[in-house]
GUMARDREN-385060 format. One record per residue: x, y, z of N, C-alpha, C in turn; chain. Coordinates in steps of 0.2 Angstrom, whole numbers, plus 5000, padded with zeros to 4 digits. Layout:
# residues N
((X,Y,Z),(X,Y,Z),(X,Y,Z),A)
...
END
This chain:
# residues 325
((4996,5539,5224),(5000,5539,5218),(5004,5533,5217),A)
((5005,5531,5224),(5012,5525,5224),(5007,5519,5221),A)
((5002,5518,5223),(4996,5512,5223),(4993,5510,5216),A)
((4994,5517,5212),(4992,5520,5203),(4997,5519,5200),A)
((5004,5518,5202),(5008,5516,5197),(5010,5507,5200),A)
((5008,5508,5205),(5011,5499,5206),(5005,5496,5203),A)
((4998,5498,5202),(4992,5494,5198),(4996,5493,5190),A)
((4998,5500,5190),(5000,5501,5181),(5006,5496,5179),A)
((5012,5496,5185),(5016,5492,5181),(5015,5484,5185),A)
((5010,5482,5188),(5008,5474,5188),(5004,5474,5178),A)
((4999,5479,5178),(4996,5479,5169),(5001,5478,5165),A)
((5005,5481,5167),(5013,5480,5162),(5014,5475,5162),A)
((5019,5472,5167),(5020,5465,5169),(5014,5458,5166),A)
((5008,5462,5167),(5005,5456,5164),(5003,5456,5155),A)
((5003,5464,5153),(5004,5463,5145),(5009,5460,5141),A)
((5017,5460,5146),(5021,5457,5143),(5023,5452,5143),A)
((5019,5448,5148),(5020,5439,5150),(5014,5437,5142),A)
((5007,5440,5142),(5003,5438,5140),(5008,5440,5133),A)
((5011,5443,5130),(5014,5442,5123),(5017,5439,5122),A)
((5022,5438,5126),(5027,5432,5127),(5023,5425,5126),A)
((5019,5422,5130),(5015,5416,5130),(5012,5418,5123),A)
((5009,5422,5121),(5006,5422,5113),(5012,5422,5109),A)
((5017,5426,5110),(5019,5424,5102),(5023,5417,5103),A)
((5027,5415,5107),(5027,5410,5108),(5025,5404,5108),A)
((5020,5403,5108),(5012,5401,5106),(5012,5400,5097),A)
((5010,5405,5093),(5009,5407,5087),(5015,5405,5083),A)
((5024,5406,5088),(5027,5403,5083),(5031,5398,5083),A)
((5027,5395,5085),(5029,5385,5088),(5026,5381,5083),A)
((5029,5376,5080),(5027,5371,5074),(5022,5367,5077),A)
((5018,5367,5072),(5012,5361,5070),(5015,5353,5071),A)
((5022,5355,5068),(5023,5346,5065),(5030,5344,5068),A)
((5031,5340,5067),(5037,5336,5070),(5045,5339,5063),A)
((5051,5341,5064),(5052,5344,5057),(5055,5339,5054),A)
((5056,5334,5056),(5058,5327,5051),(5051,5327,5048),A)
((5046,5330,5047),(5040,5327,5042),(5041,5334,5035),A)
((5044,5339,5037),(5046,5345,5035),(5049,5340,5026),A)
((5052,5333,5027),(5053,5333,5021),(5054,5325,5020),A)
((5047,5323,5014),(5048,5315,5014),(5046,5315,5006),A)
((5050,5310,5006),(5048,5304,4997),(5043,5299,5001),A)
((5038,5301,4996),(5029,5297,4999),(5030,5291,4992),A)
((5029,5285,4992),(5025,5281,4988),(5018,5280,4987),A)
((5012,5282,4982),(5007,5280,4983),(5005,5275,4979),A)
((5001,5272,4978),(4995,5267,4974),(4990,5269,4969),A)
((4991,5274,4966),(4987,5276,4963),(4984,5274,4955),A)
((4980,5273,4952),(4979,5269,4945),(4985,5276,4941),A)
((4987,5272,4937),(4993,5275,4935),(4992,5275,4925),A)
((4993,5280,4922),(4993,5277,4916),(4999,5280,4912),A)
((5004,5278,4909),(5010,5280,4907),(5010,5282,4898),A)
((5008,5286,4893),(5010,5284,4886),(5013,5289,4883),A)
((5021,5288,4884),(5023,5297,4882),(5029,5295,4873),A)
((5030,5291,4872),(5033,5288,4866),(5039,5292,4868),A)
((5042,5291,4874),(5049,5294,4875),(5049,5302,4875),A)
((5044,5306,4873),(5042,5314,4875),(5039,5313,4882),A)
((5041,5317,4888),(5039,5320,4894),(5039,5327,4892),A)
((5034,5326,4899),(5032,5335,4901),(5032,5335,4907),A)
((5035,5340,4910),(5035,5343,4917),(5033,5349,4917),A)
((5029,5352,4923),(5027,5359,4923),(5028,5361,4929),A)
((5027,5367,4928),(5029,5371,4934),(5024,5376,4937),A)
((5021,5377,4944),(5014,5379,4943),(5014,5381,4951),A)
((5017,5389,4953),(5014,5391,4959),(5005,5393,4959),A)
((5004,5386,4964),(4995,5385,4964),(4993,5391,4968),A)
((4996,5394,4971),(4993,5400,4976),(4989,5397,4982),A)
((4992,5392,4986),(4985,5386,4991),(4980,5387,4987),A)
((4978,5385,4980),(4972,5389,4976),(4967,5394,4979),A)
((4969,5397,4979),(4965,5404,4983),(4963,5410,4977),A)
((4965,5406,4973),(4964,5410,4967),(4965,5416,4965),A)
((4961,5425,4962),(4966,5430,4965),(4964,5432,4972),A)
((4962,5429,4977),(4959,5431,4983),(4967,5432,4987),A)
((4974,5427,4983),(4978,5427,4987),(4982,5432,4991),A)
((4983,5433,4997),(4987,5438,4997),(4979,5444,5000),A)
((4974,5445,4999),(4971,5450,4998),(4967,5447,5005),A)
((4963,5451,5009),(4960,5454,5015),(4953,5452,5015),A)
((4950,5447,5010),(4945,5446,5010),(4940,5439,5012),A)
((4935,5437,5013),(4933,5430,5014),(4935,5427,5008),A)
((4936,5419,5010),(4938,5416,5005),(4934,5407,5009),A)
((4930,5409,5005),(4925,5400,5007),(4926,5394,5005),A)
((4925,5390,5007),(4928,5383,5003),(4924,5382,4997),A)
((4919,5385,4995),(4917,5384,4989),(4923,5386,4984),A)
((4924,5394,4985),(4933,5392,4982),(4937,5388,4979),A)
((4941,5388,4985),(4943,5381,4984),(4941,5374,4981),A)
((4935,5376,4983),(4933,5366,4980),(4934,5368,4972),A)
((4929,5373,4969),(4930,5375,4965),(4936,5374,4958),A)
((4941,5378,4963),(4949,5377,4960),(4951,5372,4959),A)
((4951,5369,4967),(4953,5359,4965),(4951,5359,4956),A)
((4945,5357,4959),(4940,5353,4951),(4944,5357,4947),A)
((4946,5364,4944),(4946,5364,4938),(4953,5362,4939),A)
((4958,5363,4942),(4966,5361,4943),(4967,5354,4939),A)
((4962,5350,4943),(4964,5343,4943),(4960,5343,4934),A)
((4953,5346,4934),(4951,5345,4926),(4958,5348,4920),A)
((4961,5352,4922),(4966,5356,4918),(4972,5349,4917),A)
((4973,5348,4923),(4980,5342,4924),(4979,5336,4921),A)
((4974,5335,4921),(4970,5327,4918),(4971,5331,4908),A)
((4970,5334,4906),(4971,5336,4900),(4979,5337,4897),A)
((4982,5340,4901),(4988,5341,4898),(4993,5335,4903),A)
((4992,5332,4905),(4993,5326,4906),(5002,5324,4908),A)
((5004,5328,4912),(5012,5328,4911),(5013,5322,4916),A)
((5022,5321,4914),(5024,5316,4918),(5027,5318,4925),A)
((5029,5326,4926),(5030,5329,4932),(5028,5334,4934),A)
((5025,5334,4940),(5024,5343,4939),(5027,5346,4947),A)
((5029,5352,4948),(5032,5355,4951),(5028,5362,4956),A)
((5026,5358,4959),(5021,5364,4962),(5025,5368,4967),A)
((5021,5375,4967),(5025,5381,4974),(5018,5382,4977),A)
((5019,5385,4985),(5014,5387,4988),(5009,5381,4987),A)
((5009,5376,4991),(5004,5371,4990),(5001,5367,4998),A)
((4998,5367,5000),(4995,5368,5007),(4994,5360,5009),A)
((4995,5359,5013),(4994,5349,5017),(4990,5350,5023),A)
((4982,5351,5020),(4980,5350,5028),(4979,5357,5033),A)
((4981,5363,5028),(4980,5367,5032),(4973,5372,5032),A)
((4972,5377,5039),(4967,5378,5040),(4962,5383,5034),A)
((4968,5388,5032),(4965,5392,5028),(4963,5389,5021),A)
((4965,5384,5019),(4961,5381,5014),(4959,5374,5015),A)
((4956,5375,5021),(4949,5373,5023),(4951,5362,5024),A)
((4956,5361,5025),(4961,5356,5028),(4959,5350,5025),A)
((4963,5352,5017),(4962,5348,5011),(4971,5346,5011),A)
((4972,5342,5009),(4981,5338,5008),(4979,5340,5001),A)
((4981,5348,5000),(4981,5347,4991),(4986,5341,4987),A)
((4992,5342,4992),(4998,5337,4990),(4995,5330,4986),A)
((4988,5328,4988),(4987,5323,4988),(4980,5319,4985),A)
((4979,5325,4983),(4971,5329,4980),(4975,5326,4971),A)
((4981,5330,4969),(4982,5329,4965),(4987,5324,4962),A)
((4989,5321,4967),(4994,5314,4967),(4988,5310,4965),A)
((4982,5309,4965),(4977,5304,4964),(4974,5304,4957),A)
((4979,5309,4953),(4979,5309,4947),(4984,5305,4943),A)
((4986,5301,4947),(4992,5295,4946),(5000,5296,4946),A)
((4999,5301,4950),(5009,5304,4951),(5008,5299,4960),A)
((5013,5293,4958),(5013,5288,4963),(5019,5289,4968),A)
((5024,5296,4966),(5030,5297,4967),(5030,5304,4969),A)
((5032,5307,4974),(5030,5311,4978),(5038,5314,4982),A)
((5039,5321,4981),(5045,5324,4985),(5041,5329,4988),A)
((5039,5328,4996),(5036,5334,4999),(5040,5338,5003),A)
((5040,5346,5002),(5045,5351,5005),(5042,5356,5009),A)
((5040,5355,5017),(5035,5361,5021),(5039,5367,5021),A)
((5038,5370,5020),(5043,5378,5023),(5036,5383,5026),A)
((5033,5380,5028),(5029,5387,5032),(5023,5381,5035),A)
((5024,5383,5043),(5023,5377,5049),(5021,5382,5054),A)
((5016,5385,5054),(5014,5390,5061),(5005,5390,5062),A)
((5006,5393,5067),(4999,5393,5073),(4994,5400,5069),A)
((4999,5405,5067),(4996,5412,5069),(5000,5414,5061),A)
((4996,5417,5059),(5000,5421,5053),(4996,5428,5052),A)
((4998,5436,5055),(4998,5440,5055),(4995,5444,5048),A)
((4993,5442,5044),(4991,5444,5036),(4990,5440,5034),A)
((4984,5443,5029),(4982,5450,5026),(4982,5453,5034),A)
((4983,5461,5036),(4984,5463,5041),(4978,5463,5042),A)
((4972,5463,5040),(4967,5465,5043),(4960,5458,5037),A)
((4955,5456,5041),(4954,5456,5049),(4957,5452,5052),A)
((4959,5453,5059),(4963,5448,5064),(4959,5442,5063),A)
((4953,5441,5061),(4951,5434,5061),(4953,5429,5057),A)
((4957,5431,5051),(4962,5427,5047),(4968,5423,5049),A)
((4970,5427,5054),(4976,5427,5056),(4978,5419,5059),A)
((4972,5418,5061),(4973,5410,5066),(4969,5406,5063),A)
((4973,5401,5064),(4972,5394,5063),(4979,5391,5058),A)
((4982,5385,5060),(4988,5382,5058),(4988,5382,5049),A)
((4994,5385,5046),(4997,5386,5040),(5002,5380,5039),A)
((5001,5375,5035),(5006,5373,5033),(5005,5369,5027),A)
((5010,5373,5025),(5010,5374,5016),(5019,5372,5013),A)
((5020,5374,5007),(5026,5371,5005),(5028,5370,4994),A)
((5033,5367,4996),(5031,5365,4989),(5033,5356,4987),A)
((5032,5353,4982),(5029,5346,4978),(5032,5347,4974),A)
((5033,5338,4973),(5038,5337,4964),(5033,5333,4963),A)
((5028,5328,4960),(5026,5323,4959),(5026,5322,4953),A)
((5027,5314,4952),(5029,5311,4946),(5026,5304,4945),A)
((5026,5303,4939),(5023,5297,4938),(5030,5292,4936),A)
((5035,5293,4937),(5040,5290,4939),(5046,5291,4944),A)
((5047,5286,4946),(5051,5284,4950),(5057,5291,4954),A)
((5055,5294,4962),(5059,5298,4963),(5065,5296,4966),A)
((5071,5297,4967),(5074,5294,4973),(5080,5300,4976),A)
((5083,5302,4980),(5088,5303,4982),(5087,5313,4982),A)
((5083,5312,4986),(5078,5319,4987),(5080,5322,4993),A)
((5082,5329,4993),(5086,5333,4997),(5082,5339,4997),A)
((5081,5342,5004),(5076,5349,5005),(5081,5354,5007),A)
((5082,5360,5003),(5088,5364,5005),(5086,5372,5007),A)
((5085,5375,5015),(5082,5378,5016),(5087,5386,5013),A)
((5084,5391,5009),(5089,5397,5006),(5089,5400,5012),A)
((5096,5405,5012),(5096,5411,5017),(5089,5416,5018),A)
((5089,5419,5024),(5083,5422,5026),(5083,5430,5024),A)
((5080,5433,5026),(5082,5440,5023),(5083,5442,5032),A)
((5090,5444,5029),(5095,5446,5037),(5090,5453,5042),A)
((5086,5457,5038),(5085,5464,5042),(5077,5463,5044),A)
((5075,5456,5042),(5067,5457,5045),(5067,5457,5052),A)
((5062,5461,5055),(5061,5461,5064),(5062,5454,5066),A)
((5063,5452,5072),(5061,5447,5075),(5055,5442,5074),A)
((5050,5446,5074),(5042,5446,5077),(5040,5443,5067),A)
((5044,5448,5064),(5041,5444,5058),(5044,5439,5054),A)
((5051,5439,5057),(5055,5432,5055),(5054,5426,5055),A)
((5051,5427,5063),(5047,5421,5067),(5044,5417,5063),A)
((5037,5421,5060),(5032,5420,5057),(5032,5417,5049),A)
((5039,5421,5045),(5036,5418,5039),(5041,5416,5038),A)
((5038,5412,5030),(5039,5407,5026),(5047,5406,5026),A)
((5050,5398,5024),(5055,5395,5022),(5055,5398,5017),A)
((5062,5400,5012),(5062,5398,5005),(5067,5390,5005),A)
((5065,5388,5000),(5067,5382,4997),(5069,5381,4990),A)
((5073,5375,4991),(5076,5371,4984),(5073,5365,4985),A)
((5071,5362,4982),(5071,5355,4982),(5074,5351,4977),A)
((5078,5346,4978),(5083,5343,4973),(5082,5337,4973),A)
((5078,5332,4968),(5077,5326,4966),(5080,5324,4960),A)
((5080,5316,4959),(5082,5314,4954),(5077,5307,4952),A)
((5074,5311,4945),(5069,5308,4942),(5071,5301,4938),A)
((5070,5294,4937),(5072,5291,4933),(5068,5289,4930),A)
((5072,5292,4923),(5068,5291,4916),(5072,5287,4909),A)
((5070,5280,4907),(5073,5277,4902),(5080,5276,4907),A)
((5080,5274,4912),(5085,5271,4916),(5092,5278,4917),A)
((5088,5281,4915),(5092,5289,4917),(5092,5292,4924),A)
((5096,5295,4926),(5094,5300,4932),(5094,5302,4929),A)
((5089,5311,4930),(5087,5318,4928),(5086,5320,4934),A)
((5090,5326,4935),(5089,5330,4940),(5085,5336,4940),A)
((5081,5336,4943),(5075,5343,4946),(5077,5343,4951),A)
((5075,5352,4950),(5076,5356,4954),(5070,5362,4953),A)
((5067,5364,4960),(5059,5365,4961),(5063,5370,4964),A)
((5061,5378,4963),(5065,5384,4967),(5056,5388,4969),A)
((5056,5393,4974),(5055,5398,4976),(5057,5404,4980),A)
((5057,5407,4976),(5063,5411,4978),(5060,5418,4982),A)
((5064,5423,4986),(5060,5430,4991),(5058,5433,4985),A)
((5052,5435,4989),(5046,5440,4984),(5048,5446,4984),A)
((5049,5448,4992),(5048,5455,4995),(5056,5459,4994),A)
((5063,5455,4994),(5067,5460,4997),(5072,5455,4991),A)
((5074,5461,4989),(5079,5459,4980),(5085,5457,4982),A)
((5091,5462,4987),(5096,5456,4988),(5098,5448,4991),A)
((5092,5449,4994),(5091,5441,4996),(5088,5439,4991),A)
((5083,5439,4990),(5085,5436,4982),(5089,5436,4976),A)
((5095,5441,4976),(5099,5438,4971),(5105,5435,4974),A)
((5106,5433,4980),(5110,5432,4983),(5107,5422,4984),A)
((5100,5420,4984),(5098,5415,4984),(5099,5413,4977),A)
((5096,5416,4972),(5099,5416,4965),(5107,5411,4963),A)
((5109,5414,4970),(5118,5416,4968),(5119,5407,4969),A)
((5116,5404,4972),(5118,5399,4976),(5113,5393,4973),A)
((5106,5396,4969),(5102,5390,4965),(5106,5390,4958),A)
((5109,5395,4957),(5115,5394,4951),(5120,5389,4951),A)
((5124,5390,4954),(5130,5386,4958),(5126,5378,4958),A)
((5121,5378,4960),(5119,5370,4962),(5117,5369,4954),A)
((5113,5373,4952),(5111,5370,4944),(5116,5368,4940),A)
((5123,5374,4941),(5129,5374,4936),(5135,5365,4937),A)
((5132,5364,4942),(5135,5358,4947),(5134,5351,4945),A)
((5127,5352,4942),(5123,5345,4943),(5123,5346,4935),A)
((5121,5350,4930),(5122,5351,4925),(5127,5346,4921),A)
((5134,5348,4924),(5139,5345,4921),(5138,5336,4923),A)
((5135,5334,4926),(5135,5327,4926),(5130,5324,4924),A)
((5123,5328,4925),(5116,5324,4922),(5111,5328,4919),A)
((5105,5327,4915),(5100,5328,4911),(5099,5332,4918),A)
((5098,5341,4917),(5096,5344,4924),(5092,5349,4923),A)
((5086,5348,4926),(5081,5355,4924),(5078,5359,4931),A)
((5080,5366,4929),(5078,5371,4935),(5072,5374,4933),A)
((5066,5374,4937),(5060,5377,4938),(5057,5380,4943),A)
((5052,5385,4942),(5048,5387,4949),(5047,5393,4949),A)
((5045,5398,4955),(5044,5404,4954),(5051,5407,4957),A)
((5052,5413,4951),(5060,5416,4953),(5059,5423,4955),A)
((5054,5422,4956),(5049,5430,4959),(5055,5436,4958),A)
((5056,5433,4946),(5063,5438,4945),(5059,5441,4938),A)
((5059,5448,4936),(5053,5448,4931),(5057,5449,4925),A)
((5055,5446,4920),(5057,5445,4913),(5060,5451,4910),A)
((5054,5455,4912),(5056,5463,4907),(5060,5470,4911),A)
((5062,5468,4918),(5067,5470,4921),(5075,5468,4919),A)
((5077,5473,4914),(5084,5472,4915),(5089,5471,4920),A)
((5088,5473,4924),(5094,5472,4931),(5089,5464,4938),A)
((5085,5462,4933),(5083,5456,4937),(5088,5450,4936),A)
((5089,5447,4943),(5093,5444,4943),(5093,5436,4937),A)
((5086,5436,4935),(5087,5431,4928),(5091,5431,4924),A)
((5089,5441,4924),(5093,5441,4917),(5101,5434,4915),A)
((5104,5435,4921),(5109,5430,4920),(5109,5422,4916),A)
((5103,5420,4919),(5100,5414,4915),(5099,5414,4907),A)
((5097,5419,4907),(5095,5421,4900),(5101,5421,4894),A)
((5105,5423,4897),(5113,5425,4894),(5117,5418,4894),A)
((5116,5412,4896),(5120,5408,4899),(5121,5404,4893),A)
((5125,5400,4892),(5127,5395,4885),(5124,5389,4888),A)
((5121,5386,4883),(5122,5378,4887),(5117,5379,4890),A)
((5110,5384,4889),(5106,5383,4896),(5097,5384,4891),A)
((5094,5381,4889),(5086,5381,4886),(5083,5383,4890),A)
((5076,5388,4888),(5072,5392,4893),(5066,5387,4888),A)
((5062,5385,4894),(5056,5383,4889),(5050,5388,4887),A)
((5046,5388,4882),(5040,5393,4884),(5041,5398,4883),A)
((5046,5402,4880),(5049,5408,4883),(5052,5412,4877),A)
((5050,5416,4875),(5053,5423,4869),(5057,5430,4873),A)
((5060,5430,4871),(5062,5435,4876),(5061,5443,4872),A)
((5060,5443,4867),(5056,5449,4864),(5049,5451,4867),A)
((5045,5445,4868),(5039,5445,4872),(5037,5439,4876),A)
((5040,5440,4881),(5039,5435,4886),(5032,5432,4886),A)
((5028,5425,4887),(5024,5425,4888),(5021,5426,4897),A)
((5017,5428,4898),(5016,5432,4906),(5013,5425,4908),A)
((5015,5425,4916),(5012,5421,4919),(5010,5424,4926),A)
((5010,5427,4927),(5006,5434,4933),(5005,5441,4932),A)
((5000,5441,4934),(4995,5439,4938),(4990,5437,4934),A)
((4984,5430,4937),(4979,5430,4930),(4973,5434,4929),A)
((4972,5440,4933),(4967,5443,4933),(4971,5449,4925),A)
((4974,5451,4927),(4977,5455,4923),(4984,5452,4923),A)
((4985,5448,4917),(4993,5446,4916),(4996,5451,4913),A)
((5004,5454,4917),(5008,5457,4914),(5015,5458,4917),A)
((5018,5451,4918),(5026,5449,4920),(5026,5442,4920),A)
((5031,5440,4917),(5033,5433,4918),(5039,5433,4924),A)
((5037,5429,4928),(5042,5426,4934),(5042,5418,4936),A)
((5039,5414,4931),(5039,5407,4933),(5043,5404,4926),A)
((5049,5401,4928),(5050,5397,4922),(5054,5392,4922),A)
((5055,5388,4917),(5058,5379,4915),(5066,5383,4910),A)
((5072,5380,4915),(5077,5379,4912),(5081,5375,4911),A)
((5085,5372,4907),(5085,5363,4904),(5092,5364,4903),A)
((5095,5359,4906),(5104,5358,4902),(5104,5357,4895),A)
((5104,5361,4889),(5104,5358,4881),(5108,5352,4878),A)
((5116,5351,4883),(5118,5346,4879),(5116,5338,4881),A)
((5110,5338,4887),(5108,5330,4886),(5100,5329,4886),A)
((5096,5337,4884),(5090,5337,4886),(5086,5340,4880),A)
((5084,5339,4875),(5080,5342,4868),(5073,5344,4870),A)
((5074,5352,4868),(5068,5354,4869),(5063,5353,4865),A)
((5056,5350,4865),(5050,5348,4861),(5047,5353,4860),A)
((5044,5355,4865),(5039,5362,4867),(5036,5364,4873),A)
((5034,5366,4871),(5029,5371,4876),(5024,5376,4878),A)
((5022,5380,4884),(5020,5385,4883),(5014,5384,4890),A)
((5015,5394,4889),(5012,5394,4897),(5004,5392,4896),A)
((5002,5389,4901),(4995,5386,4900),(4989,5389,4903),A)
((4988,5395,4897),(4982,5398,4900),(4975,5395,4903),A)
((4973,5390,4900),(4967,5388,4903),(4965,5386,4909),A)
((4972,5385,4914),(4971,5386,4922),(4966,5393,4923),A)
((4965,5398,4919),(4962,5402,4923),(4966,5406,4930),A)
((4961,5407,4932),(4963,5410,4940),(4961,5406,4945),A)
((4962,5400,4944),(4963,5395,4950),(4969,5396,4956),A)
((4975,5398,4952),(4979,5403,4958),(4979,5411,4952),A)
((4984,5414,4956),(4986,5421,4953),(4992,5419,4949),A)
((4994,5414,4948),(5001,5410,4942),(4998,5407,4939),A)
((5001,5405,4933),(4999,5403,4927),(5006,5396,4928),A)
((5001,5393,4925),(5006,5386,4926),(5012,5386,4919),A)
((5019,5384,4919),(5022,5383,4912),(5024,5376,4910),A)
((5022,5374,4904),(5025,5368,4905),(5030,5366,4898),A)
((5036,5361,4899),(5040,5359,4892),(5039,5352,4894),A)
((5040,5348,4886),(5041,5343,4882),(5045,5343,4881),A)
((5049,5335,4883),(5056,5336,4880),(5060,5329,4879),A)
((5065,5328,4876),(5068,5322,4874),(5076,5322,4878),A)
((5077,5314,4882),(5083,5314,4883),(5086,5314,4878),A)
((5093,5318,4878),(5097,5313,4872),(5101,5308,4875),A)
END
């Protein structure tokens, strides 16, 4: 008996080192974290001709995993190479001068170790704000099959511009206080990203948001503080707030609603009798991505969510035209 339990708890002993050394393992960075956030210049043929109208869009790509995202199923590089093409064919059309990408992958394993970041910079955005929030070995989901789970994720989100960025700040949000350990470890940053775009010799502040998907007071509590910084910057420059607010239109007690209410604050793209949907694009039926603009130094031109992405990602990209004053 004494022999059957000292076997049993050496097996102990060694199940517990052997989790230790795995998870340990699994939630160790890929990257150095100074690389976590850099203003890139590229070289790219560039062509500029907006007669003083710009566009910026806002576009969680899904790592273009199109609706596979999130779901338990194979996902081939055919996929993906797929998505690129039509992405880049869609972006080459509507032709903006900045676009604002969420969930965008650099080289990571599950989308087949493409620098999307850079896939689309080579559409002539020579100016570049890159912000990693998810740096891991091992990612536990889709929970099933384990064989998804491994290989290095590192994803994030992008400003790129065909002009000039400078004075670029990556602002990690608070985390959601009650997850386990084991799962805290594992996932994503939420982020702001905060640049200033210069346009007709103007600073223009963007502002690229992602906000918590899963758990509402930490997102209205992140909300609380992407407010504050918008209301801030507002009062001193042309300031446009974008991204996914993973806050739905048609829910009254979402923490948007407050944006919607605000004086002094233009929603692009956007009816609030009927919002135009930008998720999901298999079945679109919420809007939660959207373009908000300071009114008194920023003239709304137009807009509008840009169906013809398809299901490239599960988001539908939104974009506004707009005039400094």
């Amino acid at each position: 008996m004494k022999n059957l339990f000292r076997v049993l708890l050496k097996l102990l002993v060694l199940f517990l080192v052997a989790f230790l050394v795995f998870f340990f393992w699994a939630s160790s960075p890929t990257m150095d974290e100074n690389e976590y956030v850099k203003l890139i210049e590229n070289d790219y043929p560039l062509s500029v001709d907006n007669d003083s109208i710009y566009s910026i869009v806002t576009y969680n790509v899904g790592y273009l995993s199109g609706m596979t995202n999130n779901l338990p199923v194979a996902k081939p590089k055919k996929l993906f190479d797929d998505n690129l093409k039509k992405v880049k064919t869609e972006l080459t059309k509507v032709n903006p001068d900045i676009i604002a990408f969420q969930e965008i992958d650099y080289n990571a394993s599950r989308s087949y170790e493409v620098n999307q970041e850079d896939e689309f910079a080579k559409l002539g955005y020579n100016y570049v704000a890159k912000g990693v929030n998810w740096d891991e070995r091992y990612v536990p989901f889709p929970y099933w099959p384990p064989s998804m789970h491994f290989g290095k994720i590192i994803s994030g989100q992008s400003v790129l511009s065909k002009y000039k960025l400078k004075d670029y700040e990556r602002i990690v949000l608070e985390r959601v206080p009650d997850n386990p350990f084991y799962r805290d470890a594992l996932y994503l940053e939420r982020l702001v990203q905060v640049v200033k775009v210069v346009l007709e010799g103007k600073e223009v502040i963007v502002i690229n948001i992602h906000l918590e998907a899963f758990d509402k007071p930490t997102r209205t509590r992140q909300f609380d503080y992407v407010l504050n910084l918008f209301n801030k910057y507002r009062e001193s420059y042309p300031t446009i707030l974008l991204g996914d607010f993973n806050s739905r239109a048609r829910d009254k007690d979402a923490v948007i609603q407050e944006m919607f209410k605000m004086n002094g604050v233009g929603n692009a793209a956007f009816n609030s009798d009927n919002p135009a949907n930008t998720f999901d694009t298999k079945d679109l039926y919420e809007r939660i991505d959207y373009i908000f603009y300071s009114k008194n130094s920023i003239d709304y031109v137009g807009g509008g969510v840009l169906n013809d992405f398809g299901q490239a990602s599960d988001h539908l990209p939104v974009e506004m035209k707009f005039k400094l004053k």
